[in-house]
N, CA, C and O atoms as a Tinker XYZ file with bonds, in Angstrom:
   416  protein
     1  N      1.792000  -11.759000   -5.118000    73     2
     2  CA     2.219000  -10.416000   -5.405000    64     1     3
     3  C      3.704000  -10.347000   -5.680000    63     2     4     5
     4  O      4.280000   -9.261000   -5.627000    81     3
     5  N      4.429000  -11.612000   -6.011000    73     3     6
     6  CA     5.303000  -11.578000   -6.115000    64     5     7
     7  C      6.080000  -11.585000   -7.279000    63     6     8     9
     8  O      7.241000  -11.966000   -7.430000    81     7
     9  N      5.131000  -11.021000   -8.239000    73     7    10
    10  CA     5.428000  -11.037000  -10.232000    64     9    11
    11  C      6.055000   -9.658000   -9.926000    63    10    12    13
    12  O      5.775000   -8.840000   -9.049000    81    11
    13  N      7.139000   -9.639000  -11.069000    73    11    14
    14  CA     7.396000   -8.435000  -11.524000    64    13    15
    15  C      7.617000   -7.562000  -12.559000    63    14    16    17
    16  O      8.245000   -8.104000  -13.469000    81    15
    17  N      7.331000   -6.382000  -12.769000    73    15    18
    18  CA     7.191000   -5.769000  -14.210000    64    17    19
    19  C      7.551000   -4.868000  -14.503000    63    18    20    21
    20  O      7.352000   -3.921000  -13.743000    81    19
    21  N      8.273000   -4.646000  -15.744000    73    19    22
    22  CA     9.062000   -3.502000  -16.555000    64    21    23
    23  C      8.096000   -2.150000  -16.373000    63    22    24    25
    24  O      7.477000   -1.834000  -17.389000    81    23
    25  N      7.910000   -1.359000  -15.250000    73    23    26
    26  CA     7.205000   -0.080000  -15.012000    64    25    27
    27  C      8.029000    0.880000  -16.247000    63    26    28    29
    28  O      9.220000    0.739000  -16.524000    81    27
    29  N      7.283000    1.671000  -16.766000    73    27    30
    30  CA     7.467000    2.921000  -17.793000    64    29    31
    31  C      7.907000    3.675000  -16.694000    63    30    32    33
    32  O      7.373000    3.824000  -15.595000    81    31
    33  N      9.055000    4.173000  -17.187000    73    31    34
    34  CA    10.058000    5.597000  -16.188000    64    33    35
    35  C      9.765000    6.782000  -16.502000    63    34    36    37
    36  O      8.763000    6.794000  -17.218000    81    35
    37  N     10.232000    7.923000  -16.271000    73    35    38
    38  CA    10.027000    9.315000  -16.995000    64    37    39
    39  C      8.728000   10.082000  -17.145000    63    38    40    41
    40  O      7.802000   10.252000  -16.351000    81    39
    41  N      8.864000   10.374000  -18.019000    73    39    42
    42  CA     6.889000   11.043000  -19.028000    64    41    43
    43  C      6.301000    9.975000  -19.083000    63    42    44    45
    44  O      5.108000   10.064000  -18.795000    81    43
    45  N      6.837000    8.501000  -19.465000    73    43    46
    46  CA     5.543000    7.353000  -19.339000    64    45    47
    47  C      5.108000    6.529000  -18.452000    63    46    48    49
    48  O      4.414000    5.514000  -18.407000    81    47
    49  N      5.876000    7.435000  -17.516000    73    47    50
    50  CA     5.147000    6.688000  -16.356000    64    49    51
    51  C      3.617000    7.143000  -16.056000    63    50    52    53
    52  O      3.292000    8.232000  -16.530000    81    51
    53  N      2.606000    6.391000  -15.285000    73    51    54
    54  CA     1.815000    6.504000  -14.664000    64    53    55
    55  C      1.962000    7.710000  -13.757000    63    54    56    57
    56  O      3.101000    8.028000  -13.412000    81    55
    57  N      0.666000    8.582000  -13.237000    73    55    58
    58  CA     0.884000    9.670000  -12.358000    64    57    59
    59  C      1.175000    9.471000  -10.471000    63    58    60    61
    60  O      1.658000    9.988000   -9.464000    81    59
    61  N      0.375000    8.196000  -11.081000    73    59    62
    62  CA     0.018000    7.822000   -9.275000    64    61    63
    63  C     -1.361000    7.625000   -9.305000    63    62    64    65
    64  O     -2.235000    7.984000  -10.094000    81    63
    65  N     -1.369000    6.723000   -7.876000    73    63    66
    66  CA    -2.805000    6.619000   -7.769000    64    65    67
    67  C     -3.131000    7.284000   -5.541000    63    66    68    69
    68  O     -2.079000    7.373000   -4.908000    81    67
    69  N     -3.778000    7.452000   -5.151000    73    67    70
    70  CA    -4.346000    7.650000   -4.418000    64    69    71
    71  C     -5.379000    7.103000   -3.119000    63    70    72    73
    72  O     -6.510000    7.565000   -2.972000    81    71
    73  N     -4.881000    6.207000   -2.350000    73    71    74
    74  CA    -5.764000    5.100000   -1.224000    64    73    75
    75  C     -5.837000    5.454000    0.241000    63    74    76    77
    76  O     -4.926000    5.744000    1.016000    81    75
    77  N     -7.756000    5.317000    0.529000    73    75    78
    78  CA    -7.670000    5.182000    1.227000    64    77    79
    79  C     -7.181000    4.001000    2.247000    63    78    80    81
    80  O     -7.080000    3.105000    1.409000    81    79
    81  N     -6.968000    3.650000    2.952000    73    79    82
    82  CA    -6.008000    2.590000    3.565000    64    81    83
    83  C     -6.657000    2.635000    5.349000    63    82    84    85
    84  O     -6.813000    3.642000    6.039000    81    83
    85  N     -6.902000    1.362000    5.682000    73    83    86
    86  CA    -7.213000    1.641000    7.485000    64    85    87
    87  C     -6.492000   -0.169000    7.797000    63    86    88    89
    88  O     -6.937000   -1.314000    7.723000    81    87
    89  N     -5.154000    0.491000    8.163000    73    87    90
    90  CA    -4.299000   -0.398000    9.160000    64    89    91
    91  C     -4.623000   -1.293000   10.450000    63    90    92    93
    92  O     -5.072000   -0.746000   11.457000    81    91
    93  N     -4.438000   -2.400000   10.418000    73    91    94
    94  CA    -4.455000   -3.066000   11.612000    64    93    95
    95  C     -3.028000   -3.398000   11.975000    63    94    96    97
    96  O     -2.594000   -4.335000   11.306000    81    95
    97  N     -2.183000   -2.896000   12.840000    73    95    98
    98  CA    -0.974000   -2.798000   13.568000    64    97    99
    99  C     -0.777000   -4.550000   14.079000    63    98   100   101
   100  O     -1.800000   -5.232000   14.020000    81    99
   101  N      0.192000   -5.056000   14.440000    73    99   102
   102  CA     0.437000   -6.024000   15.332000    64   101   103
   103  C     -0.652000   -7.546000   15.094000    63   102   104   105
   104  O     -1.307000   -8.266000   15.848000    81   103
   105  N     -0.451000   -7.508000   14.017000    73   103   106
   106  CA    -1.652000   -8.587000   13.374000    64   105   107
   107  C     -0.262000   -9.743000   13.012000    63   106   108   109
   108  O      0.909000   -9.364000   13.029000    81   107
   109  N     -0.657000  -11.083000   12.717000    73   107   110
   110  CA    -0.488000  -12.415000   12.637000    64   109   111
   111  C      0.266000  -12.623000   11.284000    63   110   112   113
   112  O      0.737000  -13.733000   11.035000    81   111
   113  N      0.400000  -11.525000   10.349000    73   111   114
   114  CA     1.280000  -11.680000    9.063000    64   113   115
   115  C      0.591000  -10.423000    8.709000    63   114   116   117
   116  O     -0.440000   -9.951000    9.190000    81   115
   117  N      1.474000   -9.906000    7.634000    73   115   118
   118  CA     1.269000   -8.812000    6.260000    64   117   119
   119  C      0.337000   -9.598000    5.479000    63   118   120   121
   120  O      0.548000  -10.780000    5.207000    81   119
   121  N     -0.808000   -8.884000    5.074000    73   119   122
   122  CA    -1.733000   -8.893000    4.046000    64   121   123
   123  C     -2.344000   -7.639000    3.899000    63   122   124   125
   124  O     -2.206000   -6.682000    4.660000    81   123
   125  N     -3.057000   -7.695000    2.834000    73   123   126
   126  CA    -3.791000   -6.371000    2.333000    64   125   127
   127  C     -5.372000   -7.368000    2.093000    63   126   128   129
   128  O     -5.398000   -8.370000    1.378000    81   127
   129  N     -6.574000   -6.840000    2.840000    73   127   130
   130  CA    -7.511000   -7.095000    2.678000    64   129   131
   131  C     -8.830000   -6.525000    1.905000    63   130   132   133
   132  O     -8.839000   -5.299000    2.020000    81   131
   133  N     -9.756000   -6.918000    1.285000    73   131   134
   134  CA   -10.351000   -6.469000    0.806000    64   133   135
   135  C    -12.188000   -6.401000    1.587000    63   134   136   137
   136  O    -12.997000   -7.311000    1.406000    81   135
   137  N    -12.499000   -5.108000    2.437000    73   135   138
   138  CA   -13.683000   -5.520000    3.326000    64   137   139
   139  C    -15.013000   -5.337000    2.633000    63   138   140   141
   140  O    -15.041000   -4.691000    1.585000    81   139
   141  N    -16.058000   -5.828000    3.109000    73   139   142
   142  CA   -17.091000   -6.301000    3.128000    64   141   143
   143  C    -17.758000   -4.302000    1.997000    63   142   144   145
   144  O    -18.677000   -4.123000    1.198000    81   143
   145  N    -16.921000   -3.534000    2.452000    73   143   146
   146  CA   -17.589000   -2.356000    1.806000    64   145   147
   147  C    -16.597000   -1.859000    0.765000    63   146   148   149
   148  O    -16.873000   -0.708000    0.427000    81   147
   149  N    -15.336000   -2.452000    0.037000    73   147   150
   150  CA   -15.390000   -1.888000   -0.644000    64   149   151
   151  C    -14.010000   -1.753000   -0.354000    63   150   152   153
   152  O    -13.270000   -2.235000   -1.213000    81   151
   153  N    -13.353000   -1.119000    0.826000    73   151   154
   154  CA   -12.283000   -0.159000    1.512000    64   153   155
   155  C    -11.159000   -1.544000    1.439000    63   154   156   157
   156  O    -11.446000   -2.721000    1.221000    81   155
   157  N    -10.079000   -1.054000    1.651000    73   155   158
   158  CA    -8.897000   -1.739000    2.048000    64   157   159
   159  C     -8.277000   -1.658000    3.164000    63   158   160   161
   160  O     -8.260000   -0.516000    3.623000    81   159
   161  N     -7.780000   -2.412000    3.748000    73   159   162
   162  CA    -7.624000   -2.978000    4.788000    64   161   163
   163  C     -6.180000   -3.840000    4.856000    63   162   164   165
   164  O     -6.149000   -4.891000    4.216000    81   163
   165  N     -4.946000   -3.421000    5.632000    73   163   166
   166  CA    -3.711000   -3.850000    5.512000    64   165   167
   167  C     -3.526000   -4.160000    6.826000    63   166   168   169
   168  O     -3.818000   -3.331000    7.687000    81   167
   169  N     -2.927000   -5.616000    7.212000    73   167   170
   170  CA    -2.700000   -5.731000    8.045000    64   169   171
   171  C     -0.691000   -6.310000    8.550000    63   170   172   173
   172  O      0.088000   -6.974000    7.866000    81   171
   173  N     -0.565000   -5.946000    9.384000    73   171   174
   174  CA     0.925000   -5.413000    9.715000    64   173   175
   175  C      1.632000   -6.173000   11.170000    63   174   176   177
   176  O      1.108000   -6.054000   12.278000    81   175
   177  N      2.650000   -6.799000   10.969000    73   175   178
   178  CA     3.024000   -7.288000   12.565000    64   177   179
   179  C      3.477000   -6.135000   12.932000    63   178   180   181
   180  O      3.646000   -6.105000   14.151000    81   179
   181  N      3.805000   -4.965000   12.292000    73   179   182
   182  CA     4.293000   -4.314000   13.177000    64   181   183
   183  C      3.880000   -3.670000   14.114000    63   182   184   185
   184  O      2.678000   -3.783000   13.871000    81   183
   185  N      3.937000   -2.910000   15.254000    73   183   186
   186  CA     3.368000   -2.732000   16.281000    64   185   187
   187  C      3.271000   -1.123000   16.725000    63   186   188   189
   188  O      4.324000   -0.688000   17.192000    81   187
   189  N      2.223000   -0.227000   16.652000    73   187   190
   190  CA     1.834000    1.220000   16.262000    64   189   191
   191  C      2.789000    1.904000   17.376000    63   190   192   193
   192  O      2.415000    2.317000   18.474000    81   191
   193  N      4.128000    1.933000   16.845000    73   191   194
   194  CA     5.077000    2.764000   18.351000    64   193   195
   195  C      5.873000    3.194000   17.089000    63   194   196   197
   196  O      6.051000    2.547000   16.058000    81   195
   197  N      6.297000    4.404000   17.402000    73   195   198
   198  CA     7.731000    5.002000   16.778000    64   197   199
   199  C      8.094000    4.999000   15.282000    63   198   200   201
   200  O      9.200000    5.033000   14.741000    81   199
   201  N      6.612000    4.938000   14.664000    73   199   202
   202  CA     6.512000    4.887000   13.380000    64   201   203
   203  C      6.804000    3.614000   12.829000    63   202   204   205
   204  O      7.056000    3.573000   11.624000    81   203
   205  N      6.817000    2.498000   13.538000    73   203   206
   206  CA     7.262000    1.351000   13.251000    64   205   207
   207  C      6.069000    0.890000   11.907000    63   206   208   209
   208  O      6.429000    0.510000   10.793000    81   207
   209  N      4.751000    1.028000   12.315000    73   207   210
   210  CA     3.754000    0.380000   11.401000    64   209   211
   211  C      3.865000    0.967000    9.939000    63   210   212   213
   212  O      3.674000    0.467000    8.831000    81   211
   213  N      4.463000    2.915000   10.602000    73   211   214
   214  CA     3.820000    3.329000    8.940000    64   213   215
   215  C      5.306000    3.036000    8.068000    63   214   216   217
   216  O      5.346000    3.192000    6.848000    81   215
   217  N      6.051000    2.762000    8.564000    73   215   218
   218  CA     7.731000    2.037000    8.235000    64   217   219
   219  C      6.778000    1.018000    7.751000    63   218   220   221
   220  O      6.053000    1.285000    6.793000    81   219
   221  N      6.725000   -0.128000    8.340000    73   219   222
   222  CA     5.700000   -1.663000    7.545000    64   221   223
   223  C      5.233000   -1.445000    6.710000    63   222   224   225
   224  O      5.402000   -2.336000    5.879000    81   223
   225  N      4.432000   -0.373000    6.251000    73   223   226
   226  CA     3.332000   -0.296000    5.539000    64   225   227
   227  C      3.672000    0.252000    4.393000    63   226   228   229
   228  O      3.152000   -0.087000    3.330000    81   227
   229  N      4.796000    1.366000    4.521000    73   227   230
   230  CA     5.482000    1.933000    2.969000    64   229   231
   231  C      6.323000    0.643000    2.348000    63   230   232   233
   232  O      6.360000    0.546000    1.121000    81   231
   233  N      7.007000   -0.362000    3.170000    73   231   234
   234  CA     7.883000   -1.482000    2.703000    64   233   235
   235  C      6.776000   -2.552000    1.987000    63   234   236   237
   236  O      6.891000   -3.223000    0.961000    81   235
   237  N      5.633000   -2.429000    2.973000    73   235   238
   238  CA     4.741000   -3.428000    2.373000    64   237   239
   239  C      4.239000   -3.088000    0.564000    63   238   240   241
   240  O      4.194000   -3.755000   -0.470000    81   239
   241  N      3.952000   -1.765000    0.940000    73   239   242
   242  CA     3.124000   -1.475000   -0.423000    64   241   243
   243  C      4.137000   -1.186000   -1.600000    63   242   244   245
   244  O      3.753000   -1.105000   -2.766000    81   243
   245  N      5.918000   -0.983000   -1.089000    73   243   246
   246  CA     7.040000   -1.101000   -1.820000    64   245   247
   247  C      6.965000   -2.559000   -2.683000    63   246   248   249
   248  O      6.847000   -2.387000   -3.897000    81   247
   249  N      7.003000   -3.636000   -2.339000    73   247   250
   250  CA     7.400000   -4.762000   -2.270000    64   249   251
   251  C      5.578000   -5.421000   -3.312000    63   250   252   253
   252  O      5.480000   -6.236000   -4.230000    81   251
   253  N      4.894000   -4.908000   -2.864000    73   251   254
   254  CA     3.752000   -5.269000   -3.494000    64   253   255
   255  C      3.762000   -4.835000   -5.140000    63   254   256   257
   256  O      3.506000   -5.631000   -6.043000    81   255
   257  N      4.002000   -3.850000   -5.275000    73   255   258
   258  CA     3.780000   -3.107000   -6.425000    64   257   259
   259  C      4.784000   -2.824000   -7.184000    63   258   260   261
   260  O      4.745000   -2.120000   -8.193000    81   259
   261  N      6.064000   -3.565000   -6.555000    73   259   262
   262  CA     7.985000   -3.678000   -7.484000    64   261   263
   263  C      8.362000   -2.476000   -7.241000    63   262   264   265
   264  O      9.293000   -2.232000   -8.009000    81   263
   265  N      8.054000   -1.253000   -6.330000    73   263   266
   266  CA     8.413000    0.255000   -6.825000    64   265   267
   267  C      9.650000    0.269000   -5.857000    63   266   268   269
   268  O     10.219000   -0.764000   -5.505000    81   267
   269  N     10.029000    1.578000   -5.444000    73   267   270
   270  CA    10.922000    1.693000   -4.224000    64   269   271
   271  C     10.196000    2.364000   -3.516000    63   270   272   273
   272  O      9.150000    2.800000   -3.996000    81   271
   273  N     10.611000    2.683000   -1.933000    73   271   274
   274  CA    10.108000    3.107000   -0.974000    64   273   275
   275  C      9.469000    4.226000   -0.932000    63   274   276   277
   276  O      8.420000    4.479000   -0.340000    81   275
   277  N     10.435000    5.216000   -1.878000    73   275   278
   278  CA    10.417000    6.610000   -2.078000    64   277   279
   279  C      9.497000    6.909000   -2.940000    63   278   280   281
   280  O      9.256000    8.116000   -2.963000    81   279
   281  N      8.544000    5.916000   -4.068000    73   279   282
   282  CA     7.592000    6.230000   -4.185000    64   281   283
   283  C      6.508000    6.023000   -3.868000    63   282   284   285
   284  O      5.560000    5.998000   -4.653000    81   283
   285  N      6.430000    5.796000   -2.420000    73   283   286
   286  CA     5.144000    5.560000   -1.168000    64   285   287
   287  C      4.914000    6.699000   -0.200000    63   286   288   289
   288  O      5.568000    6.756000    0.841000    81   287
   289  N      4.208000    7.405000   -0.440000    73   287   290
   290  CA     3.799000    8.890000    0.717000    64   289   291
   291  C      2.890000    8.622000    1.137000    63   290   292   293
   292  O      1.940000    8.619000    0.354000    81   291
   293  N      2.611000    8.233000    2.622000    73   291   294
   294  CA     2.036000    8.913000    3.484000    64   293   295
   295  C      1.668000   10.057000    3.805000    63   294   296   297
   296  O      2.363000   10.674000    4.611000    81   295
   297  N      0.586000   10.602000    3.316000    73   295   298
   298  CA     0.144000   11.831000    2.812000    64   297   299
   299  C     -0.813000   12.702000    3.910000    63   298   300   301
   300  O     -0.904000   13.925000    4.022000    81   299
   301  N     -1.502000   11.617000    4.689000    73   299   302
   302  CA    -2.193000   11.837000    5.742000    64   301   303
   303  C     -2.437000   10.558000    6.842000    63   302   304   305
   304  O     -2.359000    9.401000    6.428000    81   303
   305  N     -2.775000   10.880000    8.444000    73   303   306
   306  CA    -3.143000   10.366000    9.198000    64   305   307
   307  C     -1.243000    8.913000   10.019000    63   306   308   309
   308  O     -1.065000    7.792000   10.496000    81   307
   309  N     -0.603000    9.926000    9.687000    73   307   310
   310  CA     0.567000    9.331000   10.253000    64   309   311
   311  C      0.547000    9.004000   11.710000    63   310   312   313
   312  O      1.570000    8.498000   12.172000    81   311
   313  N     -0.395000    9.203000   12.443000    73   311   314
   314  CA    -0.661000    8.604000   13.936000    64   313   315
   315  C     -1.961000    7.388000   14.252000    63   314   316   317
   316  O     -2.146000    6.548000   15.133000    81   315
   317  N     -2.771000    7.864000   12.902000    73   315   318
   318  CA    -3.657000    7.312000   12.987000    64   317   319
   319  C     -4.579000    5.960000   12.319000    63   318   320   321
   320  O     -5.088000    6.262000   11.240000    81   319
   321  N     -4.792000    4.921000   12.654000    73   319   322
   322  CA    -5.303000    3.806000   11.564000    64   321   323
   323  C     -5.646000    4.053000   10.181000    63   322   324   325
   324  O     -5.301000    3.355000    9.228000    81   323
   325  N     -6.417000    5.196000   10.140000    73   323   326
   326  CA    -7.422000    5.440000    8.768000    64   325   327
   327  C     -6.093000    6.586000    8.489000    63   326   328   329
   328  O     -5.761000    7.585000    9.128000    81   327
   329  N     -5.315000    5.730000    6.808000    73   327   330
   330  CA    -4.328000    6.518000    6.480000    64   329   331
   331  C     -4.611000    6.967000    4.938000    63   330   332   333
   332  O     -5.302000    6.235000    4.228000    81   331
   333  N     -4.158000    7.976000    4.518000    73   331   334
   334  CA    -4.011000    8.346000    3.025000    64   333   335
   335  C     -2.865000    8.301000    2.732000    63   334   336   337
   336  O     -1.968000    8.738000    3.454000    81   335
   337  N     -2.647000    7.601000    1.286000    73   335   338
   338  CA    -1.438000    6.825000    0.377000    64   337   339
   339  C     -1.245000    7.333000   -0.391000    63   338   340   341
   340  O     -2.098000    6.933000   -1.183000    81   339
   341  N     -0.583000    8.167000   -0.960000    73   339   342
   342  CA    -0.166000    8.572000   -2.301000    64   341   343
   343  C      1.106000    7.053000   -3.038000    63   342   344   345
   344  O      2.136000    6.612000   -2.529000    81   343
   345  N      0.711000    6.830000   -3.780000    73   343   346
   346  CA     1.745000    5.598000   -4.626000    64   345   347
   347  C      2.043000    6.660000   -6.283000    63   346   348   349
   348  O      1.273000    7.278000   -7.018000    81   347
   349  N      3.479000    6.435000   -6.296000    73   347   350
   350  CA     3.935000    7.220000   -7.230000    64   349   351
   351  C      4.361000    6.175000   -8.495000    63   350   352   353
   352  O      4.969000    5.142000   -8.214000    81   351
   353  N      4.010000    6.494000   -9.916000    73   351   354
   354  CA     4.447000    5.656000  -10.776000    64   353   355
   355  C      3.518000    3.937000  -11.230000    63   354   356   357
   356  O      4.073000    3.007000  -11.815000    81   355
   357  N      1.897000    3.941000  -10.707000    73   355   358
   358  CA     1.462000    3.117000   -9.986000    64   357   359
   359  C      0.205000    3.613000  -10.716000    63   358   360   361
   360  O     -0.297000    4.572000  -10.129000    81   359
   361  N     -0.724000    3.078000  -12.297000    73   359   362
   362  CA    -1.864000    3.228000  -12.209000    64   361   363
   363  C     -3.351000    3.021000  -11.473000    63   362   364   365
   364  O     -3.344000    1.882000  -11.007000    81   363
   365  N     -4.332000    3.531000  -11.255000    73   363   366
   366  CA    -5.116000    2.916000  -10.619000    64   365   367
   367  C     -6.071000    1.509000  -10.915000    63   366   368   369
   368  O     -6.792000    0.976000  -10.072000    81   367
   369  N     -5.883000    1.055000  -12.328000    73   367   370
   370  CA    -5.868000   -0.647000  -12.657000    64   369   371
   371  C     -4.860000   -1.274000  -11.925000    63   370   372   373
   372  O     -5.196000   -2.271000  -11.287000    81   371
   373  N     -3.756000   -0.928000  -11.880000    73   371   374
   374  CA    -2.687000   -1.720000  -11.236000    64   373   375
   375  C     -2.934000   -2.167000  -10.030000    63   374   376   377
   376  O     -3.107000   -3.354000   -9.756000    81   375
   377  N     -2.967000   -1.157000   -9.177000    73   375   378
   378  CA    -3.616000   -1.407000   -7.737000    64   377   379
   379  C     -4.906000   -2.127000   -7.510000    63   378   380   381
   380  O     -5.107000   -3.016000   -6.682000    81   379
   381  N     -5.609000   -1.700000   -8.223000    73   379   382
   382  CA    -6.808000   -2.485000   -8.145000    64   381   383
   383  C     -6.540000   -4.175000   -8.362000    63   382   384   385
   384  O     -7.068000   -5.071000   -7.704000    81   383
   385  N     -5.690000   -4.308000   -9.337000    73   383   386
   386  CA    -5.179000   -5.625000   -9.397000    64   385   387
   387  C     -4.322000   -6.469000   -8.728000    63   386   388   389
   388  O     -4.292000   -7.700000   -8.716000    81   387
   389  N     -3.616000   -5.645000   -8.164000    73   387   390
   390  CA    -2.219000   -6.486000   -7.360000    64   389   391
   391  C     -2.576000   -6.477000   -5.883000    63   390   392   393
   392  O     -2.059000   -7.187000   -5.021000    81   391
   393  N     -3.650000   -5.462000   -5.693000    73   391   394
   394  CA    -4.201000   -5.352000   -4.315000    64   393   395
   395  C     -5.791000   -6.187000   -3.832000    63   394   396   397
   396  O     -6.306000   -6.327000   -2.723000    81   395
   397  N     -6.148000   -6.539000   -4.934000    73   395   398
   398  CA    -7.613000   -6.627000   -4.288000    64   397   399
   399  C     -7.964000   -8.146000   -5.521000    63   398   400   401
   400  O     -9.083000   -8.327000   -6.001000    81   399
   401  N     -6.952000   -8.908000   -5.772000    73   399   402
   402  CA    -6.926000   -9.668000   -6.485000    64   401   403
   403  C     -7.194000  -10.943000   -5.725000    63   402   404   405
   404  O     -7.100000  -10.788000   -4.508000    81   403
   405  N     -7.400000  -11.757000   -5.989000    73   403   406
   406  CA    -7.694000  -13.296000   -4.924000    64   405   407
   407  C     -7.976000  -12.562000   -3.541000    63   406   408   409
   408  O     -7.302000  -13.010000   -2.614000    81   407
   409  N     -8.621000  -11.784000   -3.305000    73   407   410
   410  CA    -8.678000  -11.411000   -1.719000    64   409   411
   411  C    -10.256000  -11.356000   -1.743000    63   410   412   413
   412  O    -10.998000  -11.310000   -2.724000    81   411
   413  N    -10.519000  -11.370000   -0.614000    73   411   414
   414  CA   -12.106000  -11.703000    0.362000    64   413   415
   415  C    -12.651000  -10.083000    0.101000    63   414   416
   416  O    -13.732000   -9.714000    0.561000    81   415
Protein backbone atom coordinates (compact mmCIF):
# COMPACT_ATOMS: atom_id res chain seq x y z
CA UNK A 1 0.00 0.00 0.00
CA UNK A 2 2.79 1.86 -0.33
CA UNK A 3 2.37 3.22 -4.24
CA UNK A 4 1.50 6.58 -4.75
CA UNK A 5 -0.78 8.62 -7.00
CA UNK A 6 -1.47 11.95 -8.61
CA UNK A 7 -5.29 12.18 -6.90
CA UNK A 8 -7.55 14.80 -9.10
CA UNK A 9 -8.06 18.01 -6.68
CA UNK A 10 -11.03 20.38 -6.91
CA UNK A 11 -14.35 19.44 -9.16
CA UNK A 12 -12.26 16.29 -10.26
CA UNK A 13 -11.92 14.90 -7.53
CA UNK A 14 -13.79 11.83 -6.49
CA UNK A 15 -16.83 12.45 -3.92
CA UNK A 16 -15.84 9.98 -1.35
CA UNK A 17 -16.59 6.74 -0.56
CA UNK A 18 -18.30 5.39 2.59
CA UNK A 19 -17.09 2.05 5.06
CA UNK A 20 -18.28 0.06 7.13
CA UNK A 21 -15.18 -0.73 9.29
CA UNK A 22 -15.10 -3.13 12.75
CA UNK A 23 -11.68 -2.47 14.58
CA UNK A 24 -9.63 -4.73 16.53
CA UNK A 25 -7.68 -2.33 19.07
CA UNK A 26 -4.24 -3.56 20.54
CA UNK A 27 -3.52 -6.24 17.88
CA UNK A 28 0.21 -7.43 16.78
CA UNK A 29 0.66 -4.81 13.72
CA UNK A 30 -1.67 -2.47 11.43
CA UNK A 31 -3.47 -4.33 8.74
CA UNK A 32 -6.75 -4.03 7.11
CA UNK A 33 -8.45 -7.42 6.69
CA UNK A 34 -10.71 -8.81 4.47
CA UNK A 35 -13.45 -11.40 6.49
CA UNK A 36 -14.92 -14.45 5.59
CA UNK A 37 -18.37 -12.20 4.82
CA UNK A 38 -17.43 -9.66 2.89
CA UNK A 39 -16.87 -6.73 5.79
CA UNK A 40 -13.54 -5.17 6.66
CA UNK A 41 -11.74 -5.55 9.35
CA UNK A 42 -8.65 -3.21 10.60
CA UNK A 43 -6.50 -4.13 12.95
CA UNK A 44 -4.51 -1.53 15.25
CA UNK A 45 -1.70 -1.67 18.10
CA UNK A 46 -3.27 0.93 19.37
CA UNK A 47 -5.04 0.44 22.47
CA UNK A 48 -9.10 1.59 22.80
CA UNK A 49 -8.31 4.53 25.63
CA UNK A 50 -8.49 8.27 24.90
CA UNK A 51 -9.19 8.04 21.36
CA UNK A 52 -5.94 6.56 20.83
CA UNK A 53 -7.34 3.70 18.27
CA UNK A 54 -9.68 6.06 16.34
CA UNK A 55 -6.27 8.48 16.13
CA UNK A 56 -4.60 4.88 14.54
CA UNK A 57 -7.16 4.32 12.39
CA UNK A 58 -7.65 7.90 10.60
CA UNK A 59 -3.48 7.79 10.24
CA UNK A 60 -3.87 4.29 9.07
CA UNK A 61 -6.45 4.84 6.37
CA UNK A 62 -4.37 8.41 5.75
CA UNK A 63 -1.26 6.62 4.81
CA UNK A 64 -3.11 3.79 2.91
CA UNK A 65 -4.85 5.77 0.40
CA UNK A 66 -1.84 8.92 0.01
CA UNK A 67 -4.69 11.43 1.32
CA UNK A 68 -4.25 13.62 4.51
CA UNK A 69 -5.82 13.07 7.75
CA UNK A 70 -8.42 15.64 7.26
CA UNK A 71 -9.88 13.72 4.66
CA UNK A 72 -10.79 10.73 7.07
CA UNK A 73 -14.22 11.23 9.18
CA UNK A 74 -15.27 9.24 11.57
CA UNK A 75 -18.75 9.66 11.04
CA UNK A 76 -20.13 7.19 13.49
CA UNK A 77 -19.50 4.79 16.46
CA UNK A 78 -16.39 6.80 17.97
CA UNK A 79 -16.51 4.57 21.23
CA UNK A 80 -17.33 1.71 19.59
CA UNK A 81 -15.58 -1.31 17.38
CA UNK A 82 -18.22 -1.33 14.55
CA UNK A 83 -17.22 2.22 13.02
CA UNK A 84 -18.52 4.34 9.99
CA UNK A 85 -15.79 6.04 7.63
CA UNK A 86 -16.44 8.67 5.51
CA UNK A 87 -12.95 8.93 3.13
CA UNK A 88 -12.94 12.18 1.22
CA UNK A 89 -11.45 12.47 -2.38
CA UNK A 90 -11.25 8.48 -2.52
CA UNK A 91 -13.40 6.49 -5.24
CA UNK A 92 -15.12 3.42 -4.30
CA UNK A 93 -12.79 1.20 -6.96
CA UNK A 94 -9.97 2.70 -5.19
CA UNK A 95 -10.73 1.36 -1.90
CA UNK A 96 -11.84 -1.65 -3.01
CA UNK A 97 -8.38 -1.96 -4.43
CA UNK A 98 -5.85 -0.65 -2.07
CA UNK A 99 -7.91 -2.22 0.72
CA UNK A 100 -8.99 -5.61 -0.04
CA UNK A 101 -6.20 -6.37 -2.52
CA UNK A 102 -3.77 -9.47 -1.69
CA UNK A 103 -5.81 -9.86 1.55
CA UNK A 104 -7.64 -13.16 2.94
Amino acid sequence: MSQKKNRPKGKDAPPGVTLSIRIQPRASKNEAVRQENGSLKIRLTAPPVDGAANEALVKFLAHAFSITRSQVEIVSGHTSRDKIVRINGVSSTDAESLLYNDRK
